[in-house]
N, C-alpha and C positions, 0 to 999 in steps of 0.2 A: 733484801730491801722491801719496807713494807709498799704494799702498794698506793697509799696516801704519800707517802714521800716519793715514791715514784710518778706521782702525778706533778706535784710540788717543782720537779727536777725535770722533768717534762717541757714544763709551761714556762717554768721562769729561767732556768740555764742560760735556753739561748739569747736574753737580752743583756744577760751579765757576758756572755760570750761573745754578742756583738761588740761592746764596748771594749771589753778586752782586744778585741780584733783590730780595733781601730785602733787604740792607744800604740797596741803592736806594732801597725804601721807608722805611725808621728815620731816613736821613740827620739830622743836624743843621741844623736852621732858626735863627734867629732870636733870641738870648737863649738859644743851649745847647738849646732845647724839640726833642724828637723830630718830624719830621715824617711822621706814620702815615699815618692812610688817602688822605688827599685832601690835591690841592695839588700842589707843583710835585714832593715826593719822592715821590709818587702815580704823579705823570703818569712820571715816569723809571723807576720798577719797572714800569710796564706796558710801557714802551715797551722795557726790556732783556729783561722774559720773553717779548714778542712777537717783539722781533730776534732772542733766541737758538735759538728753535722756528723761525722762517724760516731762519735759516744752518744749524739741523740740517737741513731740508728740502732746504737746498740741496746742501749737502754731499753727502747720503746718495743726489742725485738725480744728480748728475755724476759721482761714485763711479759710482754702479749703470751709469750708460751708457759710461763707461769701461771699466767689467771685463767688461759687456753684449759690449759690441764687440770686446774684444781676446777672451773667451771665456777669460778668465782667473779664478783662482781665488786666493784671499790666507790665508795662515791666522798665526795672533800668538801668540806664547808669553811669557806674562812669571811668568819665575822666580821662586820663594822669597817667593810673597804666598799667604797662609792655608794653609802647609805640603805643597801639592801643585802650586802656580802654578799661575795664568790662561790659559785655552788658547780662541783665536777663529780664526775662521774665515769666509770670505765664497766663496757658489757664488750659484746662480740663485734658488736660495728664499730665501736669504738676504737678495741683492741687492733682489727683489722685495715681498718682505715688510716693510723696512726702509723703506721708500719709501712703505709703504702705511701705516706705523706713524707715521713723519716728518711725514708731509700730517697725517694726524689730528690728530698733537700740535699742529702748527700752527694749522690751522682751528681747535680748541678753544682755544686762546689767545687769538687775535686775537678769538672771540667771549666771551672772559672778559670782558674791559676793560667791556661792559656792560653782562654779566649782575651782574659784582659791583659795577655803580655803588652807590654809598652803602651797601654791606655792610662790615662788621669783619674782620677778620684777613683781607684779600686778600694781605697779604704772605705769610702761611703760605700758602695756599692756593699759591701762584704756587714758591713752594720748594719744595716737595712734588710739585707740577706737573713740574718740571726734574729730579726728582732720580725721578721714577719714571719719566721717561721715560728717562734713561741706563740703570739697572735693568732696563726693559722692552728696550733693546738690546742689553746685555751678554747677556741671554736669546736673543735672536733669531741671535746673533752668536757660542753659547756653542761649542765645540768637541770639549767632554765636559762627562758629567751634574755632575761637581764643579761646575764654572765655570758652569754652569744654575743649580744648585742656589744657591751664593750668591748670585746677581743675581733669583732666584727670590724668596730670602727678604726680599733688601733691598727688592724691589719690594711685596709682599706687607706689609710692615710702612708704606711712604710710602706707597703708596696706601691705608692705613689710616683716614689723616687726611682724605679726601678724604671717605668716609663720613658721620663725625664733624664735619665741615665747623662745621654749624648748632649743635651743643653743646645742642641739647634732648634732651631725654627720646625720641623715636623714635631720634634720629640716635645717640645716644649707644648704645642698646641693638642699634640695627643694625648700628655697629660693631664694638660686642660679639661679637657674632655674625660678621661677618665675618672677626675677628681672631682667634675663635673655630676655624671653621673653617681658615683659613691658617696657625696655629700648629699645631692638628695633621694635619694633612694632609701640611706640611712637615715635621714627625718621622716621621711615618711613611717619608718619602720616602726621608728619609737613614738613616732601615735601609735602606731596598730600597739605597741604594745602597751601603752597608757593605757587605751580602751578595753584591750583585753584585759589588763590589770583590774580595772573595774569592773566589767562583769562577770570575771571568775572568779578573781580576788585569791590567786595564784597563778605562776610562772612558772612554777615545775613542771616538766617535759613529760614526767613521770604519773604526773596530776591529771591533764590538760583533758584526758577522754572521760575521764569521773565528770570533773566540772563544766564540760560544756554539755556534756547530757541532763545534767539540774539546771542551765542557761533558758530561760525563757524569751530572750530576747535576741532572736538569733539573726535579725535584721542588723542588730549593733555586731554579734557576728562575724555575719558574713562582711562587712563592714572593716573592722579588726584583723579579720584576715587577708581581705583586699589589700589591705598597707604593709603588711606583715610579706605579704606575695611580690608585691611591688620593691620594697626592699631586698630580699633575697634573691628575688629573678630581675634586678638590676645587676647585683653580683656575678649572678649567674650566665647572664649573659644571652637572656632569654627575648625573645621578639615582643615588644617593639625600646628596649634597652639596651639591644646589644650594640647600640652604636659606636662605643670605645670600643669592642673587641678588632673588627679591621684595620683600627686606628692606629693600636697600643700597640700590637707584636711587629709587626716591619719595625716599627722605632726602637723598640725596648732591645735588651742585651737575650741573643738564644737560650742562655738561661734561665732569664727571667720571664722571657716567652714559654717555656718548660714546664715550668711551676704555677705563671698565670692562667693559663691553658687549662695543666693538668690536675693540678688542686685547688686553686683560686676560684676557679669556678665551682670546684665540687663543695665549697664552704655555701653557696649562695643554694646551692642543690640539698645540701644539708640542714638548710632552712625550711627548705620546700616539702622535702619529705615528713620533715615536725610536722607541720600545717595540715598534710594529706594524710597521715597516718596518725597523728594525736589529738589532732584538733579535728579535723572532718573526715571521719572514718565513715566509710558507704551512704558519704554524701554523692546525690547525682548530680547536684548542680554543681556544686564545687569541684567534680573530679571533669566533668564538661570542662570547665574554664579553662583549668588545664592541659586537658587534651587539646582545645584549641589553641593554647597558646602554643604546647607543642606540637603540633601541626604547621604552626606557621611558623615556628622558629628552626624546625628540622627543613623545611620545603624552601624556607626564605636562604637557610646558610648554604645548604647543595647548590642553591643557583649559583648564590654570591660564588663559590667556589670554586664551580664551570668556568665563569666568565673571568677569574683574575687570573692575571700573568705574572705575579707577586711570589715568591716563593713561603713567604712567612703570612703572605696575606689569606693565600690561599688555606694555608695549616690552620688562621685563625677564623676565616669562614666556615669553617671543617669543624671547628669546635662548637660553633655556634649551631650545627647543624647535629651532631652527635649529643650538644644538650637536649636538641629539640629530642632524640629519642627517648633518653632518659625521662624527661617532662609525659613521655607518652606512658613509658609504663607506670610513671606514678600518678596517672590517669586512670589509667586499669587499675590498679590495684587498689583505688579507692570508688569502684563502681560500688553500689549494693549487691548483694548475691539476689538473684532474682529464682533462682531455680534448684537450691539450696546445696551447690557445689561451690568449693571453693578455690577447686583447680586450678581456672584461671588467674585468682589471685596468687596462688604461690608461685606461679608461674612470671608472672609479675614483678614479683618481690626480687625474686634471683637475678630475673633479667634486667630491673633498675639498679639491682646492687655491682653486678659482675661490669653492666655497660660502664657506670662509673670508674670499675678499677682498670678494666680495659682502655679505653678513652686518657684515663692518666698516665698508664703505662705506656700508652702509643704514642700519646704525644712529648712522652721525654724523648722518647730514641729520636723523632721525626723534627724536635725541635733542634736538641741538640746534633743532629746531620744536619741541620739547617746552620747552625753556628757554625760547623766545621768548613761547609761550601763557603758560607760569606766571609769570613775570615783569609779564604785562601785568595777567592775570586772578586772580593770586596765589592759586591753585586749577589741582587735578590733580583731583577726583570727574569724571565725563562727564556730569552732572547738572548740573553747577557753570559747564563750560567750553562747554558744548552751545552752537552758534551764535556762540562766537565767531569763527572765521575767515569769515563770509558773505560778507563784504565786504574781504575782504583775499587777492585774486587771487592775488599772488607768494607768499604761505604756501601757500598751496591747493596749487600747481602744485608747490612743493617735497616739501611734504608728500606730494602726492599720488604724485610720481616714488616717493620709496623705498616706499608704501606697494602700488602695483603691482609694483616689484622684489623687495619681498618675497612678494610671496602669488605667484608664479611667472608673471605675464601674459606672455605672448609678445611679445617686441622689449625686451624689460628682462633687465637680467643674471640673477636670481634663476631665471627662467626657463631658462635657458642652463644653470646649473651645477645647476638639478634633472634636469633633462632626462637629464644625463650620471650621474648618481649612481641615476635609475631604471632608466636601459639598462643599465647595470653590475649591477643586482641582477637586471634580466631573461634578463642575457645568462650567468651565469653558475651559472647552472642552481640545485641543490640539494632539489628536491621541495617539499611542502607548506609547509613550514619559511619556507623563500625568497619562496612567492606569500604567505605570512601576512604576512611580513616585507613584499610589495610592496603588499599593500592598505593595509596600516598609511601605510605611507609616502603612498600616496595619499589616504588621508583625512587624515593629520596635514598635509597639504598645501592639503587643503580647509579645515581649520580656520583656518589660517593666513588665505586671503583674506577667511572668516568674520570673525575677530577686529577685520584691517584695513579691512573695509569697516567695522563696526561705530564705528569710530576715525573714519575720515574719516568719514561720514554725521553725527556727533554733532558734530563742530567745525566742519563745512563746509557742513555742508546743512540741518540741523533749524534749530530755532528755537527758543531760552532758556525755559521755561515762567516765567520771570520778565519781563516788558517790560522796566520799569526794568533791568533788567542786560542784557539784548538791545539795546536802546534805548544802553547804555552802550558796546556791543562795535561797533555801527555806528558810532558816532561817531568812535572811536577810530583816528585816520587817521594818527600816527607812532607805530607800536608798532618799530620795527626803525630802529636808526640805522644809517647807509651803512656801517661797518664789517659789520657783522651782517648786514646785507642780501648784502654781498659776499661773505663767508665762507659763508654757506650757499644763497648762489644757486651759488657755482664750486664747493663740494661737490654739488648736486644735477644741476649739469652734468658736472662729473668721471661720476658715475655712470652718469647716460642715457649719454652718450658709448661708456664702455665696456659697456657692453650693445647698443647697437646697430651695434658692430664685433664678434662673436662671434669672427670667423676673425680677420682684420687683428688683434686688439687679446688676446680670452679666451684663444685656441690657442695662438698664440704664450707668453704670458706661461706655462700652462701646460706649455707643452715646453720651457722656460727651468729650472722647477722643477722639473719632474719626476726629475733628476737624485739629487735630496736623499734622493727616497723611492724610490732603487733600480730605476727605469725606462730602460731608453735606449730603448726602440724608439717608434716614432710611431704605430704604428695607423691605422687609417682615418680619412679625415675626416668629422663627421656630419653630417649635413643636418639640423638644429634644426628644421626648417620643414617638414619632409616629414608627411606624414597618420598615417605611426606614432609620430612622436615626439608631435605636435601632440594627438594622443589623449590621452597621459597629464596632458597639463598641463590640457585641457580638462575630463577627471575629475575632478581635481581642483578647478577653480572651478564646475564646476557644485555638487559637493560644499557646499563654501564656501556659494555663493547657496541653498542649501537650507537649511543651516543656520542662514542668517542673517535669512532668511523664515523660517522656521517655527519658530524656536529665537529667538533673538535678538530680532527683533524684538516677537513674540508673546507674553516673558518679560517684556517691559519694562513694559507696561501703563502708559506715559505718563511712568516713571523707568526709569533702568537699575539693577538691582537686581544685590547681587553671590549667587547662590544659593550657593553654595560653601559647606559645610557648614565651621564657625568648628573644630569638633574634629580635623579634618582636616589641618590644620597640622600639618607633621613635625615642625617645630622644637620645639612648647610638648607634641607626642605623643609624641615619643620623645626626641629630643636632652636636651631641659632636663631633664625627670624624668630621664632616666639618665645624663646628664654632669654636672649640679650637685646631684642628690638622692641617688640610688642606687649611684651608684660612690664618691664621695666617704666614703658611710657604709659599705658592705663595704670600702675599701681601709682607713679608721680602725679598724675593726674587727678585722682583721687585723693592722694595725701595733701595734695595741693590745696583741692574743693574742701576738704573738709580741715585743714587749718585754716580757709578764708573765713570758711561759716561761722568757725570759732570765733576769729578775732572780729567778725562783724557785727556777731552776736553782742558780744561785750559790747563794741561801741555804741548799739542802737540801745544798751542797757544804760548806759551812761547818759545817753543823750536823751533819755524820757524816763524813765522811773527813777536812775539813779541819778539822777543831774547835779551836777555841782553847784553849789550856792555859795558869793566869796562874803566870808566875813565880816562883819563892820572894820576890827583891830587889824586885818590882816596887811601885810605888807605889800606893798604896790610892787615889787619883783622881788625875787632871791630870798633868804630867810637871816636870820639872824647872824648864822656860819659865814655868806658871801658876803655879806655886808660889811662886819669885820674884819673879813678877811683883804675887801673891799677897799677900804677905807686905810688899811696898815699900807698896801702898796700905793694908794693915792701919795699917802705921808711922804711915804721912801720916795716916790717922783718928785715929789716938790722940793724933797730936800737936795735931791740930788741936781735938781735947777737953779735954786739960791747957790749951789756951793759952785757952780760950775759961770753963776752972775748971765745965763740965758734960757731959754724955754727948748726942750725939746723938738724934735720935730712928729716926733712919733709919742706925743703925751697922748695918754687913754686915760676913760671914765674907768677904773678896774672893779668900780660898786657892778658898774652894769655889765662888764665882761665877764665877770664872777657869776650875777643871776645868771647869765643866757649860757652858759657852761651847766652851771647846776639844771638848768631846765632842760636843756640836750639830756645831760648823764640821765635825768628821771623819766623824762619822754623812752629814751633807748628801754629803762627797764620796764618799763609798765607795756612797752612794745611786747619785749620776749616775755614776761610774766603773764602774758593772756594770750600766747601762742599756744597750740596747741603741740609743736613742736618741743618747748619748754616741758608741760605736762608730761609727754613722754618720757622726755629725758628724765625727770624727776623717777618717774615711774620704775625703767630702768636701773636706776642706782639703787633703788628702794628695795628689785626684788635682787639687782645683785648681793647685797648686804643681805640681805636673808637666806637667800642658797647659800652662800659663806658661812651665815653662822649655821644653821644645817648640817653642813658638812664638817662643819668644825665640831660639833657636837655630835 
């Protein structure tokens, strides 16, 4: 298979495989009756959205060792679709990331089948599945910001429903808010890319460091990228946007917490890295911004994280604060070289790339153990689920993998790709700024195995303060069928594996990518293990174990309590009052003021320059039309009174109820005709009609 049609087969499969999936499930049964959730059209839509997510796996997996091995590159053009054509591309980040995106999709399919035993709309859910996974690869796959931008937005709207799933009152409003966020986040995006469109006057990703060095106006810029940054670290899930992330995952379905987590955000990260590595390469000021933003997005989600008692809230604070890391090394790695080493940048490079695959990796097994507990225990509080895993070894062990890979213990990948992202901030100097920046990192590091020992201690080790419901979790000896069991024991093996091959396995994969973000050289190899690296990550858990003794545990006083001040919420503090209260009423306000001026305009126009002058011939009311028309009903009255030999009681003038009609109907339109309102409208239709033909053309 060439690799152009490998890409082809990629992007578009799974939307034809969503539909299929669905139609799967509706089939025709028995007497014309729909066959929905259960039953033989059941078993056939699982079993086509489960073969289509393993043949994308496969695909993307012999693909990627194909073009691995020959060290080839593939790039797709397809003309004259959405007025600028579709433009792909496949290198080592690509190849890599695809494969890491592929696994996911799979593993969470194959454990759908039963998470949504005897649930409603599986067939949506499984449509929406397929068709944000082709969306999530046309992104990974895209070749300029246009062809991002559209498979950005398609993806952003299907994974909408994912949210939504459950159709209550939380899920419904968490939606809200995510769709919330995704709609604008993506307008904003596409100015940044209008603007950039005009000052570089290309969109190729490939292009983007040629032409913003001939850029003289780098005010419009930084500008351009502002919007561009704003859109993908909405995605992304970056501070001060990350307010659907706490929202979305308690509501959405464990596997689409999985995927939103572990790849959904890495599209909005995949944005970022463009910007920082093709568009402002050994910019200072631009690689600042982002280190502050992740500063404050790693330091804001470890709090969040601490203080919730949410099982899935917690996992998605965690994410928001594991972006903040990633947001840091692609801070580093877009400093200037000041001192004409570039160590620290390689350094960099690996540890934004490896945190990304790690972080995806961690968060499938931790999501999907989170599906497995809610499903059994139908409760996410740590109050509620406390002691259920006691007696359930093989969760334990899974659980327990990603929750040491996350909080950075030594011999686990999390470990590996912090490691690389603290020597990168160590190594590349900067003064105060830099060491503030690395304590940070060192305690948002500590929080982290804070949080997750917190997690594991409460479903694995304590004891239910209820017996009856402890008494109920012991008992409980098939919570996981052999699907399920499968899917998340080879994702928790997938993971150990690759962390306990650093060199063989992390290096490599990182010097495969490092291409995308402007790197050729290799750097030194590090010794993970040595007594200076082993320092920082040991700061770090002793951190954590203090925290968790003397904080955590000592807060609990027999519950776990959430402290977290309820006003503090950004979303109901700021967003809602000023995006449905406060801007809605100054923008009416305005629209208001300036369609009065309009129409007062006109009349003060009419009533002194243009003024009306009547006629000498002119008719004393109505025109010629009422008058007639007038005068025919007068007839039909009168006649209707000779024949009937009395007078009505309700006889009318209909000359004069004719004028004062016609004069209403003309009054009304000379009303809306010098509205401003009107004008728009007109406006409106005017450019819709031309985008149409546009596009039709």
């Amino acid at each position: 298979m060439k690799l152009e049609t490998a890409m082809v087969f990629l992007i578009f499969f799974p939307f034809l495989a969503g539909g299929l999936a669905y139609l799967a499930g509706r089939r025709p049964g028995r007497g014309g009756e729909a066959v929905r959730e259960e039953g033989t059209g059941g078993r056939l839509r699982d079993a086509v959205a489960g073969g289509s997510a393993v043949l994308e796996f496969i695909v993307m997996t012999v693909v990627s060792y194909l073009g691995i091995s020959a060290g080839a590159a593939a790039s797709l053009d397809i003309p004259e679709v959405c007025g600028l054509g579709l433009h792909f591309e496949m290198d080592g980040f690509r190849y890599l990331y695809g494969c890491v995106a592929a696994f996911m999709w799979m593993t969470a399919a194959v454990l759908s089948g039963e998470y949504f035993s005897g649930e409603r709309c599986r067939g949506r859910f499984y449509l929406f599945l397929l068709w944000t996974l082709g969306a999530t690869m046309g992104v990974f796959l895209s070749a300029d910001l246009y062809t991002t931008f559209v498979f950005f937005e398609i993806m952003s709207f299907t994974s909408y429903v994912w949210v939504a799933q459950e159709e209550n009152g939380p899920a419904l409003r968490a939606a809200a808010t995510y769709l919330a966020v995704a709609v604008a986040g993506g307008l904003v995006m596409l100015m940044g890319i209008f603007l950039l469109y005009h000052l570089l006057g290309t969109l190729d990703i490939g292009e983007l460091s040629v032409a913003e060095e001939a850029c003289g106006e780098k005010n419009l810029l930084y500008a351009a990228g502002a919007c561009l940054l704003t859109g993908f670290g909405a995605k992304a899930g970056a501070f001060p946007l990350h307010i659907w992330l706490p929202k979305a995952h308690p509501v959405a379905p464990a596997p689409a917490s999985a995927l939103l987590s572990g790849i959904l955000t890495k599209t909005g990260v995949f944005g970022i890295l463009i910007l920082g590595c093709r568009l402002f390469p050994g910019d200072r000021a631009w690689s600042g911004l982002v280190l502050a933003l992740g500063a404050a997005t790693m330091l804001g989600g470890a709090v969040l994280a601490v203080f919730s008692v949410d099982l899935k809230r917690t996992l998605a604070c965690s994410s928001m604060s594991q972006i903040g890391f990633i947001l840091i090394g692609i801070g580093v790695m877009g400093l200037p070289d000041a001192e004409g080493s570039a160590e620290y940048r390689i350094l960099a490079v690996h540890g934004t790339f490896l945190h990304m695959v790690n972080h995806s990796l961690i968060k499938l097994v931790l999501f999907l153990a989170a599906g497995v507990i809610y499903r059994n225990a139908h409760a996410l509080n740590l109050n509620d689920i406390r002691g259920f895993g006691r007696r359930k070894p093989l969760l334990g062990a899974i659980f327990l993998t990603g929750a040491l890979a996350l909080g950075g213990v030594p011999l686990f990948g999390g470990y590996v790709s912090k490691t690389l992202l603290h020597e990168s901030i160590a190594a590349c100097g900067g003064g105060a700024a830099m060491r503030a920046l690395e304590y940070a990192f060192l305690f948002s590091g500590g929080l982290t195995a804070a949080y997750m020992a917190k997690l594991f201690a409460a479903i694995f080790l304590e004891r239910n303060q209820d017996p009856v419901k402890q008494e109920g979790y012991d008992r409980r000896e098939r919570y996981m069928k052999p699907a399920s069991a499968f899917a998340l024991t080879g994702s928790a093996a997938a993971l150990l594996v690759w962390g306990l091959c650093p060199h063989a396995l992390m290096d490599r994969a990182a010097g495969l990518a490092q291409g995308f973000m402007g790197i050729t050289g290799t750097g030194e190899t590090v010794d993970y293990f040595s007594p200076g690296n082993l320092k920082g990550g040991l700061i770090s858990l002793g951190i954590g174990a203090a925290v968790y003794l003397l904080f955590i545990r000592r807060a609990r006083d027999g519950r776990y309590v959430d402290a977290w001040p309820g006003w503090l919420d950004l979303e109901e503090l700021l967003y809602r009052p000023l995006m449905l209260r406060a801007l809605p009423w100054v923008l009416g306000v305005a629209c208001r003021s300036l369609d009065c001026l309009a129409d007062s305009l006109v009349v003060l126009l009419r009533k002194t320059l243009y003024r009306d002058s009547p006629l000498p011939c002119e008719r004393p009311e109505g025109n010629a039309l009422t008058e007639g028309v007038g005068r025919a009903m007068n007839a039909l009255q009168g006649l209707g009174n000779r024949t009937w030999r009395r007078k009505s009681p309700l006889h009318r003038d209909y000359v004069h109820l004719a004028a004062v009609k016609n004069e209403q109907f003309r009054e009304t339109n000379r009303i809306i005709q010098r509205s401003l309102s009107f004008g728009l409208l007109l406006f409106c239709i005017g450019l819709a009609l031309t985008l149409l033909y546009i596009i039709w053309w």
